[in-house]
C-alpha positions in Angstrom: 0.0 0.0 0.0 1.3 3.6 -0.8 2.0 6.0 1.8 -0.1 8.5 2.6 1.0 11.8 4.1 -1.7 13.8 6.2 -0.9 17.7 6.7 -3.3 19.8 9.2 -2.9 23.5 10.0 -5.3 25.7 12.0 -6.6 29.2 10.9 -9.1 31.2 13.2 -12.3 29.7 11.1 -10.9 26.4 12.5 -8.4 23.7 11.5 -7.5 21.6 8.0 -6.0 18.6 7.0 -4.4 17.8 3.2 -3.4 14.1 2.5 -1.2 13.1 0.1 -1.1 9.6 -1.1 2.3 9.2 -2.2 2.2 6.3 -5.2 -0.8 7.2 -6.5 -0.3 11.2 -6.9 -3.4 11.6 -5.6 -4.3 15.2 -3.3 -7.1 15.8 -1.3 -7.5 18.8 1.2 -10.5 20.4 3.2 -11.0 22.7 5.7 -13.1 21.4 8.6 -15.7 24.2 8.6 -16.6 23.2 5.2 -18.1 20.1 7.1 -19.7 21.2 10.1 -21.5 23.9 8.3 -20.3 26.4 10.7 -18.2 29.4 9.2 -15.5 29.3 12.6 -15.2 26.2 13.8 -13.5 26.4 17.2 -12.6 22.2 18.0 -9.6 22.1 19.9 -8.2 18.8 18.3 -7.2 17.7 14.9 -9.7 18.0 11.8 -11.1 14.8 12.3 -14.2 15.5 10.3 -11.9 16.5 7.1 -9.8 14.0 8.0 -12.4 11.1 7.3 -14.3 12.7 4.5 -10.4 12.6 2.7 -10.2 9.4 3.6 -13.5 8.8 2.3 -12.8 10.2 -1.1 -9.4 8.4 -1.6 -10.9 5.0 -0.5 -8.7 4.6 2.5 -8.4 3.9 6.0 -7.0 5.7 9.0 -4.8 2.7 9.2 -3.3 3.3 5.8 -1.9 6.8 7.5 2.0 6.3 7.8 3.4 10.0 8.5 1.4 12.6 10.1 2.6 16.6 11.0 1.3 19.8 11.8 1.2 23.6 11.7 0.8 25.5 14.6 1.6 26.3 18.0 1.5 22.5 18.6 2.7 21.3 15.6 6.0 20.0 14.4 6.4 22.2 11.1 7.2 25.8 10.7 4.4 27.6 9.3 6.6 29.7 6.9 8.3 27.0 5.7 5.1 25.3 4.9 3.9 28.3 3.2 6.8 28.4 1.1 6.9 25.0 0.5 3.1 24.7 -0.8 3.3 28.3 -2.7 6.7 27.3 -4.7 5.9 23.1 -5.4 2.1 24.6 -6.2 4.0 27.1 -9.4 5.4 24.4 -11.0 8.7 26.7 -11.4 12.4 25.4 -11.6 13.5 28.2 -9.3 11.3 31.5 -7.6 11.6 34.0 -4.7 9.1 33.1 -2.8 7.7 36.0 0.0 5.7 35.0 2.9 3.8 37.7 4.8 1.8 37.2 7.4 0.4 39.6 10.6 2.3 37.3 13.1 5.7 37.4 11.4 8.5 39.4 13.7 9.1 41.3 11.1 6.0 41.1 8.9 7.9 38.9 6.4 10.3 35.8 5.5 12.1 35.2 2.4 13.5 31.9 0.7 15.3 31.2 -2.8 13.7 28.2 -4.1 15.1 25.6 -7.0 14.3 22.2 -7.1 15.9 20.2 -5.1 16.9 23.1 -2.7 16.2 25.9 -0.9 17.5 29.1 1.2 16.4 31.8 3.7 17.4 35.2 2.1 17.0 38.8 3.4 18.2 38.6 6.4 19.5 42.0 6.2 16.1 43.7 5.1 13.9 45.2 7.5 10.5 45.2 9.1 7.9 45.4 7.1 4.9 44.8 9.2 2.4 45.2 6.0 -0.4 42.6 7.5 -0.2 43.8 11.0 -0.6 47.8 9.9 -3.7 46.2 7.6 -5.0 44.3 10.8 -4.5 47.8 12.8 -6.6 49.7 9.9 -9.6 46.9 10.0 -10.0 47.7 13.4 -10.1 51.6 13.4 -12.9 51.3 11.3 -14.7 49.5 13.7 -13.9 45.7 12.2 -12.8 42.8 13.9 -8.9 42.1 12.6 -8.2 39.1 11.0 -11.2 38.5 9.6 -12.6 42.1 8.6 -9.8 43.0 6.2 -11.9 41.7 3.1 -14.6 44.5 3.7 -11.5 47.1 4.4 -10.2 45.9 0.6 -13.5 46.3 -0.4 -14.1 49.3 0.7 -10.7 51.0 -0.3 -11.3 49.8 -3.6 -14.7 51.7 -3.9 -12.5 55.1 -2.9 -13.2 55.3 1.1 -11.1 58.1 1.8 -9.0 56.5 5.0 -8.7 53.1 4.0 -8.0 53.9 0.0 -5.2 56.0 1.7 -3.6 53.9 4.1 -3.7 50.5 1.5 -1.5 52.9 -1.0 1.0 53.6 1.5 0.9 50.1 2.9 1.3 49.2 -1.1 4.3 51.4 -1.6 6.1 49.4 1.5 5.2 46.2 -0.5 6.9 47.3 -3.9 10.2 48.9 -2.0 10.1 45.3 -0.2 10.1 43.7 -3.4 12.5 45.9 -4.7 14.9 45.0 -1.8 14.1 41.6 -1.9 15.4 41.6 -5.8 18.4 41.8 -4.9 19.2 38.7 -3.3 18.1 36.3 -6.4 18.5 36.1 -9.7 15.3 34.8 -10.5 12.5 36.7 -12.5 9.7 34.7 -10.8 7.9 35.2 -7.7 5.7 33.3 -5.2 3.5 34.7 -2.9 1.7 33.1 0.3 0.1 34.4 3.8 -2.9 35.8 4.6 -1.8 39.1 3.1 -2.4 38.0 -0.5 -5.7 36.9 0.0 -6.0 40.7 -0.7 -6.1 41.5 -4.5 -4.5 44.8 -4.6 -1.6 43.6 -3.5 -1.1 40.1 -5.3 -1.8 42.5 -8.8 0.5 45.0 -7.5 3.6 42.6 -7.3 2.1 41.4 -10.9 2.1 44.8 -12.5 5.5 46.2 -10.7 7.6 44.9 -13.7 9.9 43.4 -10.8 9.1 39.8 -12.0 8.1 38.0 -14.9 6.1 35.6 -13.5 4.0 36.0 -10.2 2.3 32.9 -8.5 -0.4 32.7 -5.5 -1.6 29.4 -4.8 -5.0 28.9 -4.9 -5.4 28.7 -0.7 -2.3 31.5 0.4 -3.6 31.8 3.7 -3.1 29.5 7.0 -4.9 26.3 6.5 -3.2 26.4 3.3 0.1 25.4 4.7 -1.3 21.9 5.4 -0.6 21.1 2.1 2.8 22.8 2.8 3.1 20.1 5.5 2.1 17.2 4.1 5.4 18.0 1.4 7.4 18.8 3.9 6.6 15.5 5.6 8.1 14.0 1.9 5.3 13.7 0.4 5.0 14.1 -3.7 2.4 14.9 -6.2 0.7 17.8 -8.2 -0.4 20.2 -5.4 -1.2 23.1 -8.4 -5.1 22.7 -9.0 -7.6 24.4 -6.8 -9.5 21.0 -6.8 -8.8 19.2 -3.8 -11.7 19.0 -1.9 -14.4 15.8 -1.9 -16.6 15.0 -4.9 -19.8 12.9 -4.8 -20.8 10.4 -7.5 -24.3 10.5 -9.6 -26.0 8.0 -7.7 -25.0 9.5 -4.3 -26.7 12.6 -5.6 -29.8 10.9 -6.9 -30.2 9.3 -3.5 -30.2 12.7 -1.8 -32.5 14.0 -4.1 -35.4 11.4 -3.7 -34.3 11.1 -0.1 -35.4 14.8 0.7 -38.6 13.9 -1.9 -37.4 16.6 -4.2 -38.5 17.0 -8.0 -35.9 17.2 -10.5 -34.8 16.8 -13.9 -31.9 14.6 -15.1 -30.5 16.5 -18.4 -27.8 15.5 -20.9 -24.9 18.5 -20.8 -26.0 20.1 -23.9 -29.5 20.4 -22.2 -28.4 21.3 -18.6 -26.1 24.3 -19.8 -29.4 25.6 -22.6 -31.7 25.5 -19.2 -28.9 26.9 -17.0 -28.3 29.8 -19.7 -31.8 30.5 -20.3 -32.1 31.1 -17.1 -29.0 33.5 -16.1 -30.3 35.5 -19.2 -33.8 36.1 -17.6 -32.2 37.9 -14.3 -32.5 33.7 -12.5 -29.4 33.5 -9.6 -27.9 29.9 -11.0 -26.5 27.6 -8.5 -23.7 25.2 -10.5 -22.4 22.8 -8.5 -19.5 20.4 -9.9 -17.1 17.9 -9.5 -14.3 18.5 -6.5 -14.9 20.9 -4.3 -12.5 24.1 -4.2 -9.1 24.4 -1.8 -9.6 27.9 -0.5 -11.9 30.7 -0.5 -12.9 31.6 -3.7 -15.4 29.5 -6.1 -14.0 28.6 -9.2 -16.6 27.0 -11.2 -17.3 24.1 -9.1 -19.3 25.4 -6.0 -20.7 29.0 -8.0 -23.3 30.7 -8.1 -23.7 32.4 -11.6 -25.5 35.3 -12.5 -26.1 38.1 -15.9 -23.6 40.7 -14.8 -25.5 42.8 -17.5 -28.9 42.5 -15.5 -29.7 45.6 -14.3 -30.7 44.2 -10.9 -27.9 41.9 -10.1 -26.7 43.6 -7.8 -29.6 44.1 -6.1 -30.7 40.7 -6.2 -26.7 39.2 -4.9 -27.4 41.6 -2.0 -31.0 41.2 -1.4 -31.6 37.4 -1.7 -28.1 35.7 -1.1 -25.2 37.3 0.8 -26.4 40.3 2.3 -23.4 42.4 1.6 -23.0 46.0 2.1 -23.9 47.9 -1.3 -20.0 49.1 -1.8 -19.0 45.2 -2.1 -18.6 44.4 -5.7 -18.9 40.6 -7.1 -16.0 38.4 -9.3 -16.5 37.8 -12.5 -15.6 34.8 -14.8 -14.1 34.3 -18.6 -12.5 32.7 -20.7 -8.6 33.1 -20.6 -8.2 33.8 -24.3 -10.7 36.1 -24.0 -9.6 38.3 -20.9 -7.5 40.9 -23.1 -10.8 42.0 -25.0 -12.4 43.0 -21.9 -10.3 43.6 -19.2 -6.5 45.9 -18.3 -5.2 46.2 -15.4 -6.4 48.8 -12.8 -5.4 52.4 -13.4 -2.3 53.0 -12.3 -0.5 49.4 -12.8 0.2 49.7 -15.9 3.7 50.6 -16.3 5.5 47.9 -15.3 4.3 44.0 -16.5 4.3 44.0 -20.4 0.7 41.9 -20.3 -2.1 40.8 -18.6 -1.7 38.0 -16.3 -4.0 35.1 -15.9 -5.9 34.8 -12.9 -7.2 31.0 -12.7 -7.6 31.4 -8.9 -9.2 35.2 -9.0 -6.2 36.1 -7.6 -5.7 39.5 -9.6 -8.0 42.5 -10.3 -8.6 43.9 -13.8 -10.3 46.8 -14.9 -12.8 46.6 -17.2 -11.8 48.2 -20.7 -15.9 49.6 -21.4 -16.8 50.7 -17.8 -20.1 51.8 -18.8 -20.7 48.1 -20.3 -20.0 46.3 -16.9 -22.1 49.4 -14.7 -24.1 47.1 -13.6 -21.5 45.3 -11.1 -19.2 47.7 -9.7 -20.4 49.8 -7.0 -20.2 53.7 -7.1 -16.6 54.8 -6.9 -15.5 50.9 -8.0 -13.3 51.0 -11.1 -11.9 47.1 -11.0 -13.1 43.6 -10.0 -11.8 40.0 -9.5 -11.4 38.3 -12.3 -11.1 34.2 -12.8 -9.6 33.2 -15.9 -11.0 30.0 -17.4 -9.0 27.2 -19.7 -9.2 23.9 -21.1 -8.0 22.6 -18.0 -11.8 23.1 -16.6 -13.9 22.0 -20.0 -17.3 21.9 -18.6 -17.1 25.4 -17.0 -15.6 26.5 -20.3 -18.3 25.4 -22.2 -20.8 26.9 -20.3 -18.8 30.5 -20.7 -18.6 30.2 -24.7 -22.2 29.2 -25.0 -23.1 32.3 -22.6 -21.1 34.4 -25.5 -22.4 32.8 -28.4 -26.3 33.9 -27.0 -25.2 37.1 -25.5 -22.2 38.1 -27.5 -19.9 38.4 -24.0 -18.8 35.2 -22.6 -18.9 36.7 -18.9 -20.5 35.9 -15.5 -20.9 37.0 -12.6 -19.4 33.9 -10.5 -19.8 33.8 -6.3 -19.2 31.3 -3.8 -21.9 29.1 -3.3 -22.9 29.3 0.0 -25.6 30.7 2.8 -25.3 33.7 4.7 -22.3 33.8 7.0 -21.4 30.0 6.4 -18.8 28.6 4.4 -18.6 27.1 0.6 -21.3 23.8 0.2 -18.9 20.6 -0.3 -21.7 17.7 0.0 -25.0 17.6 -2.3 -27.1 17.5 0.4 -25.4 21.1 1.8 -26.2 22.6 -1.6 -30.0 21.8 -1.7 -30.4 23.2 1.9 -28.7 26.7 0.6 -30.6 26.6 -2.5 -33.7 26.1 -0.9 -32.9 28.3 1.9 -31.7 31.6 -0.1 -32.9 33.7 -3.4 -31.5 31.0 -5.8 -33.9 30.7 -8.3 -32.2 27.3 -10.2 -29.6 24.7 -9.3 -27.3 22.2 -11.7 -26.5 19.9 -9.3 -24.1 17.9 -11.7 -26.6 17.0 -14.4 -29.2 17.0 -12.1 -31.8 20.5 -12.6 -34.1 22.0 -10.3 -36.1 24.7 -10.1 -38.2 27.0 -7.8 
């Protein structure tokens, strides 16, 4: 039997485990909250919960377990070397800077020189720069709870609040002269990023746009629980850690058994069929909920656990807000598109666009774009918001692809609003049965539950 490599790490929402069988290349990871249907999860133990499910999903036992380690104030592994390790193995580079910054770091930061069969602390002459703690220290002067507010503080410097617009420039200059030092001490033009900093767009497309680097990378999970995969290498395990994929998935017939167990009506559709109904809908102001193969690693949807919408309706905003998250008006929505098509529609923010020499792919919506016909895309951006997530879809993901060239061929722009699939104040649906209680419990007009189609 191959060995299997189990990973956990602990965020505030709660803990996460990542195993990697080692012969069969397989890797699974879930955070725990994405099981107990409660958005912080406060267990004081392992992730037993994600733990099994894993298990359950590779067809393997606890016994089958042969090398175990952890992240934290308990654990065994050094939580910026697992971040490094994850963001760098994740790239698929031969050799990168990689930058860790995180609100706990002594001085805000660590550095490493990667290649590929070695590795090096650098920068030990650079200073502090506590970028994540100053952001922490912002979220809470205007009245949010730090770490875990800073997402409505990006927000609401990107719709042009005067304080926090302000203070995330500044903090942005630090980043690019720590960059800029950090150059220096490789000769690499590629650059990793990990830590709860870069869940933040501004800055992940600021090191993108500086010119610095070539290439930038942010794994698909950056933040804490994201260094159990980090661990799980560390512990020597191998295998392709790059997709955003790593969650469970649940077979046809364990859908169709939840279905008629919850005595629910429903129509089982060919593809062709499903994505017409899905379309027809979306283009008649319906909230979609798409729901497909493995659930997402991290905290953005990526075409798997979405909820879809006409981003040229002119009440989706008003419908997001009013019968699904409940966000505050100034919170704009990511988008989806092709990745061939992103340079018709999209440029980087105002601002950025001296330095990179094009426009960089954002499979994991890690990057903000500005949208080259404002007044087409008015309908999702906020007052005062001039840019918006953007993921970036290839023929890695053919089903989601699909769906995006059909919406193009009937509308003539292959572009949707796409948000994370989930109830108010809870976490990302992994199981079919989680997605039926959210559909059935918010605005969601339809849901494509694999092939599987119901309707309100």
């Amino acid at each position: 039997m191959a060995e299997l490599y189990v990973g956990t790490a602990r965020a505030r929402l709660g803990p996460a485990a990542a195993l990697i069988d080692a012969e069969r290349g397989i890797v699974a990871a879930c955070e725990e909250n994405r099981l107990t249907r409660a958005m912080e999860t406060a267990t004081a133990g392992p992730p037993d919960r994600a733990i099994d499910e894993l298990l359950r999903f590779m067809n393997r036992q606890r016994g089958d377990i042969s090398r175990t380690g952890a992240v934290g104030e308990d654990g065994d592994i050094d939580p910026h070397l697992a971040h490094a390790e994850y963001a760098f193995r994740a790239s698929g580079f031969d050799q990168s800077l990689v930058l860790v910054c995180e609100a706990h770091l002594p001085r805000g930061w660590s550095a490493w020189q990667f290649a590929t069969a070695t590795r090096t602390e650098v920068g030990g002459d650079v200073g502090a720069y506590p970028i994540a703690a100053a952001y922490g220290q912002l979220t809470q002067a205007l009245g949010f709870q730090p770490m875990r507010d800073e997402h409505l503080v990006e927000a609401m410097a990107r719709s042009g609040h005067p304080e926090a617009a302000l203070t995330q420039q500044r903090l942005g200059e630090d980043f690019l002269a720590l960059l800029a030092a950090l150059c220096t001490f490789t000769t690499s033009r590629k650059l990793c990023l990990s830590g709860g900093l870069f869940f933040n767009t501004f800055f992940t497309t600021l090191a993108a746009a500086s010119g610095l680097f070539d290439d930038t990378f942010v794994p698909p999970h950056p933040g804490r629980n994201g260094t159990a995969v980090g661990a799980a290498l560390l512990l020597g395990a191998t295998g392709d850690v790059s997709a955003p994929y790593l969650g469970p998935s649940y077979a046809d017939h364990e859908i169709k058994g939840t279905l008629e167990n919850c005595k629910l009506s429903f129509d089982l559709m060919h593809e062709a069929q499903l994505m017409d109904n899905v379309l027809h809908a979306v283009s008649r102001g319906r909230l979609v909920g798409w729901y497909h193969g493995r659930l997402e690693w991290g905290p953005r949807a990526l075409g798997h656990r979405s909820v879809l919408a006409d981003p040229f309706s002119p009440h989706v905003l008003e419908n997001l807000n009013g019968f699904l998250k409940r966000r505050p008006a100034y919170r704009a929505y990511g988008v989806s598109v092709p990745a061939a098509r992103l340079d018709d529609f999209f440029a980087r923010p105002d601002g950025l666009q001296t330095g990179a020499t094009r426009v960089q792919k954002s499979p994991f919506m890690q990057y903000e774009y500005r949208p080259r016909d404002p007044e087409k895309f008015r309908t999702i951006l906020p007052p005062g918001v001039k840019s918006v997530r953007v993921h970036t879809v290839d023929d890695s993901e053919p089903r989601f692809l699909r769906l995006l060239e059909l919406w193009g061929e009937k509308c003539g722009t292959p572009v949707l609003v796409n948000t994370s699939f989930n109830g108010f104040h809870e976490p990302l649906v992994c199981s079919p049965r989680d997605a039926i209680r959210v559909f059935y419990g918010t605005g969601l007009d339809t849901l494509a539950l694999e092939n599987f189609y119901l309707r309100k």
